[in-house]
DSSP file (Angstrom, degrees, kcal/mol; ACC not computed):
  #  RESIDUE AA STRUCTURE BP1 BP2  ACC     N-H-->O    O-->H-N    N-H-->O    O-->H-N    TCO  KAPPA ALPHA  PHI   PSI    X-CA   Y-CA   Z-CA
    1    1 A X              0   0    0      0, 0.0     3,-0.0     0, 0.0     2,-0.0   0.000 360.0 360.0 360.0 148.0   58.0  -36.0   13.8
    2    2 A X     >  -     0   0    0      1,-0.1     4,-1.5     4,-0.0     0, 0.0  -0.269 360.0-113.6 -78.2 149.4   55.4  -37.1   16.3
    3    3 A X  H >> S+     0   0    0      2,-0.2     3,-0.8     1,-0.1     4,-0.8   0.914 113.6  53.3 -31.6 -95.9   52.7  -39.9   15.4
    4    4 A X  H 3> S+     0   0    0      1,-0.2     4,-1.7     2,-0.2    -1,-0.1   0.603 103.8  50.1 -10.2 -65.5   50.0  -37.1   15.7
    5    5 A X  H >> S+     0   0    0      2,-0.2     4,-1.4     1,-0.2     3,-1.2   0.946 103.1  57.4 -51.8 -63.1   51.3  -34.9   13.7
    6    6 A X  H <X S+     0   0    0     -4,-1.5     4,-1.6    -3,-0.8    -2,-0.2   0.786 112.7  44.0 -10.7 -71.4   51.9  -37.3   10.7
    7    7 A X  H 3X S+     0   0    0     -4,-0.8     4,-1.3     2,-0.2    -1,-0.3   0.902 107.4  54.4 -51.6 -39.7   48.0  -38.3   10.6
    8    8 A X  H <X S+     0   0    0     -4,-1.7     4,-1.0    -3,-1.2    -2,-0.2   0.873 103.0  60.6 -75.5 -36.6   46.8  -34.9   11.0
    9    9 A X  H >< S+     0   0    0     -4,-1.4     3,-0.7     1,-0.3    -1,-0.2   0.913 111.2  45.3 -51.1 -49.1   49.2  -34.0    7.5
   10   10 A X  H 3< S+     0   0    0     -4,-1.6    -1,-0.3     1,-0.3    -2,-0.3   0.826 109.6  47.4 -96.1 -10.3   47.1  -36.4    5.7
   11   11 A X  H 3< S+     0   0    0     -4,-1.3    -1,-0.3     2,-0.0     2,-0.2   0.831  77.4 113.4 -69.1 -14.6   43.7  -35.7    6.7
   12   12 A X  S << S+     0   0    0     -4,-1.0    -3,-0.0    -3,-0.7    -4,-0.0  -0.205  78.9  32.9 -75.0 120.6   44.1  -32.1    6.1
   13   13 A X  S  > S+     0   0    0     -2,-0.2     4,-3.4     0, 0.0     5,-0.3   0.263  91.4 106.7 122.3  18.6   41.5  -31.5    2.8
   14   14 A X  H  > S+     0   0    0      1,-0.3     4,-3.9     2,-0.2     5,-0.2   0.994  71.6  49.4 -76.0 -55.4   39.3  -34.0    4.0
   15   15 A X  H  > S+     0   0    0      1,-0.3     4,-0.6     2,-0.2    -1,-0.3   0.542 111.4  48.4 -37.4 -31.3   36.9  -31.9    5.1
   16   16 A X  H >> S+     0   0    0      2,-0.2     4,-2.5     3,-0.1     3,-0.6   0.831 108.0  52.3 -99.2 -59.2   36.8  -30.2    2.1
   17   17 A X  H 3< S+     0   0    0     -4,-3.4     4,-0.3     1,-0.2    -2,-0.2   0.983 107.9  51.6 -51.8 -54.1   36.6  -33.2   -0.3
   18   18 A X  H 3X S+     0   0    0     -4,-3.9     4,-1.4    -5,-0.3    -2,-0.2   0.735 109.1  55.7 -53.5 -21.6   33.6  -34.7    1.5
   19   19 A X  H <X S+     0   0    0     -4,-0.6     4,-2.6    -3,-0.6    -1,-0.2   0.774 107.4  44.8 -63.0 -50.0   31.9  -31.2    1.1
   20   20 A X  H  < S+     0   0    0     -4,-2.5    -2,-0.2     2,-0.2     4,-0.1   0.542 108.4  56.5 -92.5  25.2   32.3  -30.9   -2.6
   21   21 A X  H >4 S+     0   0    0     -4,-0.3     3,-2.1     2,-0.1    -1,-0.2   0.668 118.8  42.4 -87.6 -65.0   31.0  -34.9   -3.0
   22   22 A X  H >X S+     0   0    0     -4,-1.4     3,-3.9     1,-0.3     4,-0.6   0.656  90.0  79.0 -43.8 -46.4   28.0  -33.2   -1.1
   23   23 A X  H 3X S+     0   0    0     -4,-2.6     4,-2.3     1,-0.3    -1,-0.3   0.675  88.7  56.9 -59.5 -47.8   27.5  -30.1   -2.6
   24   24 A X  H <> S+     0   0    0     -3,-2.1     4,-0.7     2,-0.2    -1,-0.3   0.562 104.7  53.4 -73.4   6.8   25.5  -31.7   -5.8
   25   25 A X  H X> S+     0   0    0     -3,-3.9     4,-1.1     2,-0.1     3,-1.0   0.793 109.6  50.1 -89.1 -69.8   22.9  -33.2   -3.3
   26   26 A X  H >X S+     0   0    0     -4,-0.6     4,-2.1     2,-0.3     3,-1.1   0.649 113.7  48.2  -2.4 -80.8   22.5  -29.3   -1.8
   27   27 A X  H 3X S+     0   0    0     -4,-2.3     4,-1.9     1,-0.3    -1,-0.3   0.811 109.1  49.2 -29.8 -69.9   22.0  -28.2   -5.3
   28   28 A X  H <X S+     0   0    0     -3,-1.0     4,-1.7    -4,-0.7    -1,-0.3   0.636 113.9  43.4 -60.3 -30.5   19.5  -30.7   -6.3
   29   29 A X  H << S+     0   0    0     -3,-1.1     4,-0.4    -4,-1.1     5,-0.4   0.712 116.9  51.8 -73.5 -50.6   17.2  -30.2   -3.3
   30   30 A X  H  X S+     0   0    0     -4,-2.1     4,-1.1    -5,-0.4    -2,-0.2   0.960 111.3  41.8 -51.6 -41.5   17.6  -26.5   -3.7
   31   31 A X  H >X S+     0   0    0     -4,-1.9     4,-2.1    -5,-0.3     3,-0.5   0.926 115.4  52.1 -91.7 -60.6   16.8  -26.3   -7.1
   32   32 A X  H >X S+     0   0    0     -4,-1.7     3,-2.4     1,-0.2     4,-1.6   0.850 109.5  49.5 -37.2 -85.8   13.9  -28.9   -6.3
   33   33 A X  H 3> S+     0   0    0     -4,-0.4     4,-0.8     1,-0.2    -2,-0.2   0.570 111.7  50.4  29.0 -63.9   12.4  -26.5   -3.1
   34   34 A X  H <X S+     0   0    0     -4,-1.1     4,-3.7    -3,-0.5    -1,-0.2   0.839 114.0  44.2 -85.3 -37.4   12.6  -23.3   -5.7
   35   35 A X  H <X S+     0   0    0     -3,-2.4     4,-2.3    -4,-2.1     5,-0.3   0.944 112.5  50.7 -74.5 -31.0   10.4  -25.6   -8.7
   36   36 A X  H  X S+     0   0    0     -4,-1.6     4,-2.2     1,-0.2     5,-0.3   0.896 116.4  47.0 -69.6 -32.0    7.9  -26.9   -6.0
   37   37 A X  H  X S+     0   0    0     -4,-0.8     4,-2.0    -5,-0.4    -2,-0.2   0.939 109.6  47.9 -56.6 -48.5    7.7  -23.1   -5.2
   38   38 A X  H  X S+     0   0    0     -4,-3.7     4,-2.3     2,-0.2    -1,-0.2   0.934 109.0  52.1 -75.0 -44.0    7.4  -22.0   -8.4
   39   39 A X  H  X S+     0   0    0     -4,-2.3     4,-2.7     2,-0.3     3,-0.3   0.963 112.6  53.1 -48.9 -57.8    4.4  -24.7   -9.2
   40   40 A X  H  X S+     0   0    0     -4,-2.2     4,-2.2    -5,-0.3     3,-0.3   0.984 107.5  47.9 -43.2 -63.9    2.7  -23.3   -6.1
   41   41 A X  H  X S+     0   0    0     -4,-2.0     4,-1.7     1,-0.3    -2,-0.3   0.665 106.7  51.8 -62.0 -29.4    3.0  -20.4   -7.3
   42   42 A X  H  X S+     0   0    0     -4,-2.3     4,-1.1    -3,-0.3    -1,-0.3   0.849 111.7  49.1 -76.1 -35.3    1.6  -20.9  -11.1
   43   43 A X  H  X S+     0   0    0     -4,-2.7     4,-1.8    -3,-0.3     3,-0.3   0.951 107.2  58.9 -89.1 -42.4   -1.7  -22.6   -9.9
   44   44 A X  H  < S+     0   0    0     -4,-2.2    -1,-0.2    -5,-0.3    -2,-0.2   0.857 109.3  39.0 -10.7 -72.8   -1.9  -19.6   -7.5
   45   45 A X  H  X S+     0   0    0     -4,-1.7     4,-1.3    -5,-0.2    -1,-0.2   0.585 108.8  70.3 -76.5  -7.1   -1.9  -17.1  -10.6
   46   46 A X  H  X S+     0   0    0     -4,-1.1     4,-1.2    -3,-0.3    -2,-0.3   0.934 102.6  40.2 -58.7 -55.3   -4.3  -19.7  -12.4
   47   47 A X  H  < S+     0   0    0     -4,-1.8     4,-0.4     2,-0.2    -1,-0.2   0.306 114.8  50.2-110.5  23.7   -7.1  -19.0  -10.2
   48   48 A X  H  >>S+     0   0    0     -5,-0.2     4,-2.0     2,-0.1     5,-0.5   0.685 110.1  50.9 -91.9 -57.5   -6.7  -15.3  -10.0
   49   49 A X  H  X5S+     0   0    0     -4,-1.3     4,-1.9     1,-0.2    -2,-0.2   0.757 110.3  48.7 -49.7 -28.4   -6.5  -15.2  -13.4
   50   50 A X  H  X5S+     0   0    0     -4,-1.2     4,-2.5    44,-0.2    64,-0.3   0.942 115.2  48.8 -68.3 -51.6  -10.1  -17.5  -13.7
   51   51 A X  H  >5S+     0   0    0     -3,-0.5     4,-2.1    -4,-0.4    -2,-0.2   0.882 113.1  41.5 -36.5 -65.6  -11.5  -15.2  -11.3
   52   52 A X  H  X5S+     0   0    0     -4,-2.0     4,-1.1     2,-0.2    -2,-0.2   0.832 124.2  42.2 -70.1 -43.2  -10.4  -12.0  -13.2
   53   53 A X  H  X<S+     0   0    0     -4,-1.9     4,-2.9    -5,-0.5    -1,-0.2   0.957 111.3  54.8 -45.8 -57.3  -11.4  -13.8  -16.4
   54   54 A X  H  X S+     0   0    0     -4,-2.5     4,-0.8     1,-0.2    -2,-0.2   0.663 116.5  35.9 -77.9 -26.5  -14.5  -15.2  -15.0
   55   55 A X  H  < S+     0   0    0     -4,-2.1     4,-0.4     2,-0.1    -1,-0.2   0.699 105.6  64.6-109.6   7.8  -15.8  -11.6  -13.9
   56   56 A X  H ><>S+     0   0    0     -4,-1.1     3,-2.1    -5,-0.2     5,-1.0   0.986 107.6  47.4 -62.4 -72.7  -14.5   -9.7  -16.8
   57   57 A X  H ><5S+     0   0    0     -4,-2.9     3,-1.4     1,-0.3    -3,-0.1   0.587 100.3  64.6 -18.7 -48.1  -17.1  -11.9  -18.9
   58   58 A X  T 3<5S+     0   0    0     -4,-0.8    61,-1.5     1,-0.3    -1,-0.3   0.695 101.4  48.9 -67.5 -32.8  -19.7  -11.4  -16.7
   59   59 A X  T < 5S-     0   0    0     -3,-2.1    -1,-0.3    -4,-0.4    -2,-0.2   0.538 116.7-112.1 -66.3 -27.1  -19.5   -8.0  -17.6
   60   60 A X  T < 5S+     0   0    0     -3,-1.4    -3,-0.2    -4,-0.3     2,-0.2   0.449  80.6 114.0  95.6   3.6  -19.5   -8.7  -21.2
   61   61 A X  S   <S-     0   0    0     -5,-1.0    -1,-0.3     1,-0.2    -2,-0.1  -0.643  81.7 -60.7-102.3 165.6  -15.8   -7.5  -21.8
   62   62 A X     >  -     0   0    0     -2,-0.2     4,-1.5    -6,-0.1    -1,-0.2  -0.127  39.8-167.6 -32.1 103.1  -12.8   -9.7  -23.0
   63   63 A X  H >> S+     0   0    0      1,-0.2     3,-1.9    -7,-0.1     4,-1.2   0.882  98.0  54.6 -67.4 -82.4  -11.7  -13.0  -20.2
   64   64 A X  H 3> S+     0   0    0     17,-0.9     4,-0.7     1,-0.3    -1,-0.2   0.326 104.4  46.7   5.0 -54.1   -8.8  -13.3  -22.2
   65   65 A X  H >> S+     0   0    0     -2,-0.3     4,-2.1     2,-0.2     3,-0.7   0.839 122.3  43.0 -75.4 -62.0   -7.5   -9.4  -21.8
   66   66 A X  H <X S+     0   0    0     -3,-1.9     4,-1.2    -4,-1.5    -2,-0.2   0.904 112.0  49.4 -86.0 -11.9   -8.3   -9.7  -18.0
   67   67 A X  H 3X S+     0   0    0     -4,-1.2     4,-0.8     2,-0.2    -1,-0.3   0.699 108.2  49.8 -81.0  -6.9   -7.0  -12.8  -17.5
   68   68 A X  H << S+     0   0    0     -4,-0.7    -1,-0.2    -3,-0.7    -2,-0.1   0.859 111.7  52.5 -89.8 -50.4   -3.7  -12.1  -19.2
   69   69 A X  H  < S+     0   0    0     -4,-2.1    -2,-0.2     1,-0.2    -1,-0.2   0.531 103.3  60.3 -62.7 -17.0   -3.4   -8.8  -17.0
   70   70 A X  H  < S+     0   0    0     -4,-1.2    -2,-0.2   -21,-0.1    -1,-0.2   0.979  93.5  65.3 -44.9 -62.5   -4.0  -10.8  -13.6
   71   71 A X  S  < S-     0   0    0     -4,-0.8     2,-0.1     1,-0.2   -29,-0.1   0.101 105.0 -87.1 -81.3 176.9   -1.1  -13.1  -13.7
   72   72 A X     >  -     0   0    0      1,-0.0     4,-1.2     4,-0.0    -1,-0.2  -0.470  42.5-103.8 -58.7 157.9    2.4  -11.6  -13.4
   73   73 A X  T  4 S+     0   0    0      1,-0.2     4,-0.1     2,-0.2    -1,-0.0   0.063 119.6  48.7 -73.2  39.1    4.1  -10.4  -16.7
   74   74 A X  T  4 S+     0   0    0      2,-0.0    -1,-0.2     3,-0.0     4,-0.1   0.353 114.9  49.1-120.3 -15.3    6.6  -13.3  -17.1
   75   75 A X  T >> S+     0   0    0     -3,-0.2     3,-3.4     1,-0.1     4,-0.9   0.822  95.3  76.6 -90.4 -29.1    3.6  -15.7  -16.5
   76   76 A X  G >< S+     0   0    0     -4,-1.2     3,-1.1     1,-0.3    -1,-0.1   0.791  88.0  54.0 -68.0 -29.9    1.0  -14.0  -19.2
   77   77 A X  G 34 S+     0   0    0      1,-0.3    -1,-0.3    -4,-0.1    -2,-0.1   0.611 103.7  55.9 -59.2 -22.7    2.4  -15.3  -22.4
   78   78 A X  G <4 S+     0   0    0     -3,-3.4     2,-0.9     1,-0.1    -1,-0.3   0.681  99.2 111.6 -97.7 -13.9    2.1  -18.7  -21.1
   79   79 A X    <<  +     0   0    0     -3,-1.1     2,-0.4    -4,-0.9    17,-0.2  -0.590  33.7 165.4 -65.1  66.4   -2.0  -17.9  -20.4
   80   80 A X  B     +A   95   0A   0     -2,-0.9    15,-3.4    15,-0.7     2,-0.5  -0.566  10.9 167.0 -76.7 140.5   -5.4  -18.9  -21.5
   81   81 A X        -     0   0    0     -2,-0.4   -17,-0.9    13,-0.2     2,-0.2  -0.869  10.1-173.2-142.9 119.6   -8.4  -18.7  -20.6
   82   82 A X        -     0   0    0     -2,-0.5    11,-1.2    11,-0.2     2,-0.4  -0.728  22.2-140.6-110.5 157.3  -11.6  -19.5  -23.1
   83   83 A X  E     -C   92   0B   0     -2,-0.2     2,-0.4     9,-0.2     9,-0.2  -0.950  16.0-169.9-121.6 115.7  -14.9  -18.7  -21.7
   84   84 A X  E     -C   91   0B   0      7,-3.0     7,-3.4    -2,-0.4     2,-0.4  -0.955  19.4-152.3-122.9 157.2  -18.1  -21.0  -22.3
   85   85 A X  E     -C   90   0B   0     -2,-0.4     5,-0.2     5,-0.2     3,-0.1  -0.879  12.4-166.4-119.7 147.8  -21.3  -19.2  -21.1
   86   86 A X        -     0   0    0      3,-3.5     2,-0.5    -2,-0.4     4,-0.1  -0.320  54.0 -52.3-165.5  93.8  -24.4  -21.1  -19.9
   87   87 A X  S    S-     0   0    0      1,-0.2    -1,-0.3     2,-0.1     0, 0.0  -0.786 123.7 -23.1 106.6-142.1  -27.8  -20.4  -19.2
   88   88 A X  S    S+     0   0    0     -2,-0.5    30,-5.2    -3,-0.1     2,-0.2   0.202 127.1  73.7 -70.1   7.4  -26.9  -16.9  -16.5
   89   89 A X  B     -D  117   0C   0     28,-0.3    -3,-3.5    29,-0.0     2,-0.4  -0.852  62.8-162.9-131.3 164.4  -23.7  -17.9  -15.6
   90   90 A X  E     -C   85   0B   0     26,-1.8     2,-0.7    -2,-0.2    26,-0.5  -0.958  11.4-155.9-151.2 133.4  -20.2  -17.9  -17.6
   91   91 A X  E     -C   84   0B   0     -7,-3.4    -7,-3.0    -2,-0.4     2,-0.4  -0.871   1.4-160.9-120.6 134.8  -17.1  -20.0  -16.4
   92   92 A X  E     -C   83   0B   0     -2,-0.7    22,-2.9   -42,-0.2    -9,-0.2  -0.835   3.1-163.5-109.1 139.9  -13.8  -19.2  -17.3
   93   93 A X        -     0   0    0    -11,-1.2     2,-0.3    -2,-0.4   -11,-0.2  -0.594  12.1-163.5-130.9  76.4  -11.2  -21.8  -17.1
   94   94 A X        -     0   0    0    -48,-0.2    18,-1.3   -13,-0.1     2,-0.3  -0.298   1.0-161.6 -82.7 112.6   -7.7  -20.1  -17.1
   95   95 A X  E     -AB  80 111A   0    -15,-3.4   -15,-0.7    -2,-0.3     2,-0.4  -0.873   3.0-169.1 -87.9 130.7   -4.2  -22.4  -18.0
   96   96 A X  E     - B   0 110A   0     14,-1.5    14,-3.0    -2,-0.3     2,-1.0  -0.936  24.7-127.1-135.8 118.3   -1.1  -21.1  -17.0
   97   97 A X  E     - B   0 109A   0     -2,-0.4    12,-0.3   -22,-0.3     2,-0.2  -0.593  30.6-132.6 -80.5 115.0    2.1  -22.9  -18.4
   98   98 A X        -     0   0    0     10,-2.4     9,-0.6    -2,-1.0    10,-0.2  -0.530  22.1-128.2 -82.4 133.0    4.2  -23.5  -15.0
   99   99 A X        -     0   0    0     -2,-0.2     2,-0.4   -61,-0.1    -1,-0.1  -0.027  19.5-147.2 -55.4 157.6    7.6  -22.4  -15.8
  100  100 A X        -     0   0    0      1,-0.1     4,-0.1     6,-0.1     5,-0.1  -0.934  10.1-154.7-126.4 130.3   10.9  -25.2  -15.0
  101  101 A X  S    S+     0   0    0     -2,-0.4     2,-0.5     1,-0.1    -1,-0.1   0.382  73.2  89.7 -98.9  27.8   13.9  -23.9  -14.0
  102  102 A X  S >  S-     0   0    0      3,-0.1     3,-0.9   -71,-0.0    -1,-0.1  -0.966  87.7-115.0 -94.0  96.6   15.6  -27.2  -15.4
  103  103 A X  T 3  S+     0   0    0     -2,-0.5     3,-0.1     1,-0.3    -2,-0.1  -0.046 102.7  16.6  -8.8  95.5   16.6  -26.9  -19.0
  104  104 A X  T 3  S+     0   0    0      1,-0.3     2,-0.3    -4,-0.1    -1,-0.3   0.752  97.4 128.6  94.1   9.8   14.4  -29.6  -21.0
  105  105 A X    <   -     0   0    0     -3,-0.9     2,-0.5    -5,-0.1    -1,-0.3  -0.935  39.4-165.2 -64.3 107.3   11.6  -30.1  -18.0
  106  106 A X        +     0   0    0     -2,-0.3    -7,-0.1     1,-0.1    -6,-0.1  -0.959  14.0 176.0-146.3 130.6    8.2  -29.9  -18.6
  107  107 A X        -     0   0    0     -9,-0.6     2,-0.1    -2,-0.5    -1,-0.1   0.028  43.1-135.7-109.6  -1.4    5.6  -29.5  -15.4
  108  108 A X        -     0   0    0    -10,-0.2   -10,-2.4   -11,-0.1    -1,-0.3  -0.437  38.9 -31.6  85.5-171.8    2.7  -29.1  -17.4
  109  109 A X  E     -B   97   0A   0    -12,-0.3     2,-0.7    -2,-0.1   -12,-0.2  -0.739  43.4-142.9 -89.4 137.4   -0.2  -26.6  -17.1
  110  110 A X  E     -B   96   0A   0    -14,-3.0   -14,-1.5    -2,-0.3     2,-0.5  -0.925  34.7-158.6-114.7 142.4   -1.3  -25.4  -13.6
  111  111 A X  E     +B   95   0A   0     -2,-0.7     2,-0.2   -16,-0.2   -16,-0.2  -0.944  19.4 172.3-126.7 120.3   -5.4  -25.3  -14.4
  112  112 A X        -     0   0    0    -18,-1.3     2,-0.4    -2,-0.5   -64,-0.0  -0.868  13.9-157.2-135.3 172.9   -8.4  -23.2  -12.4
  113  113 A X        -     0   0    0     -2,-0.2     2,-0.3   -20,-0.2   -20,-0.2  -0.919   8.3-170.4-152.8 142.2  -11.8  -22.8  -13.3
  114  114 A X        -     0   0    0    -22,-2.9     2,-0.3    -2,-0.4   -22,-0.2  -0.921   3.4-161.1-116.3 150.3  -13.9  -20.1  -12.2
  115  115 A X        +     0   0    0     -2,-0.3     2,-0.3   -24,-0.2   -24,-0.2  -0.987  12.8 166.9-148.2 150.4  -17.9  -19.3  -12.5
  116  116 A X        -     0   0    0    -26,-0.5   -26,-1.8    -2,-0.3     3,-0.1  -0.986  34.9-112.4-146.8 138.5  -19.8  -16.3  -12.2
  117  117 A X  B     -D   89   0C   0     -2,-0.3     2,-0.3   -28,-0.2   -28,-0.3  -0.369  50.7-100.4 -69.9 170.3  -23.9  -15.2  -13.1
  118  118 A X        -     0   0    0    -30,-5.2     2,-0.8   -59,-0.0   -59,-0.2  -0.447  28.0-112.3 -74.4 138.5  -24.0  -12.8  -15.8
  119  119 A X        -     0   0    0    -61,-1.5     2,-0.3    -2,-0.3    -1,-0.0  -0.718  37.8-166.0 -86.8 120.2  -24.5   -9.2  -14.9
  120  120 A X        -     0   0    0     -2,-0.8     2,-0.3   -32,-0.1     3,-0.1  -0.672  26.4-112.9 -97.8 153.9  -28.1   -8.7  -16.5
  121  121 A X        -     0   0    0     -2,-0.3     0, 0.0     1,-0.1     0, 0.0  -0.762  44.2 -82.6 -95.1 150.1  -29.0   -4.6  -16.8
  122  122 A X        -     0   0    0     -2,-0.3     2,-0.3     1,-0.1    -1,-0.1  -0.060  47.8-138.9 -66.7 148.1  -32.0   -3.2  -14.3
  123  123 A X              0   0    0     -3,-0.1    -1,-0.1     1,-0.0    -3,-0.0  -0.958 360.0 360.0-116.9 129.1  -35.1   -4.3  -16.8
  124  124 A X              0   0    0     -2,-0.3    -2,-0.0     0, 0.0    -1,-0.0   0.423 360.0 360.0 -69.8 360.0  -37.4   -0.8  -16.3
């Protein structure tokens, strides 16, 4: 059997071992990517939901109710939003618990604040 050949017999898998060393940095960046995504994506439905809160109030009706119905439903459970009113204006400041998709993670609260005047009725 030639020289050549002889080497070639023992590399053959190499490729394939140096891939599955790699493969758990792939994962871990991937899986990072998708949480920075997701984070974006909670502070994102935090300030629709402030908004939605913040002009429900204004109205006189339940922040709470609209802000729950802004966010998507996998996000609403995780949602509050309390309402403090002052002087013609009322600011809703709606928290949204950012999900982790790492077991035993926790990213915190993605936090937005809204303000809006009060809707006053035509005085005759």
């Amino acid at each position: 059997m030639p020289y050549s050949m002889r080497g070639r017999a023992r590399d053959r898998g190499q490729v394939a071992i140096e891939y599955l060393g790699f493969l758990p940095i792939l994962i871990i960046v991937g899986m990072a990517a998708v949480q920075l995504g997701l984070i974006a994506y909670t502070a994102q439905q935090a300030g629709t939901a402030a908004r939605a809160g913040a002009r429900s109030a204004s109205l006189q009706e339940s922040a709470q109710d609209a802000c729950a119905a802004a966010v998507s439903g996998w996000l609403a459970d995780g949602t509050d939003c309390p309402s403090a009113y002052g002087g013609d204006e009322v600011s809703v400041t709606a928290t949204v618990d950012i999900p982790s998709i790492v077991p035993g993670w926790d990213f915190g609260d993605a936090t937005r604040t809204a303000t809006m005047p009060l809707d006053h009725p035509a005085e005759e």
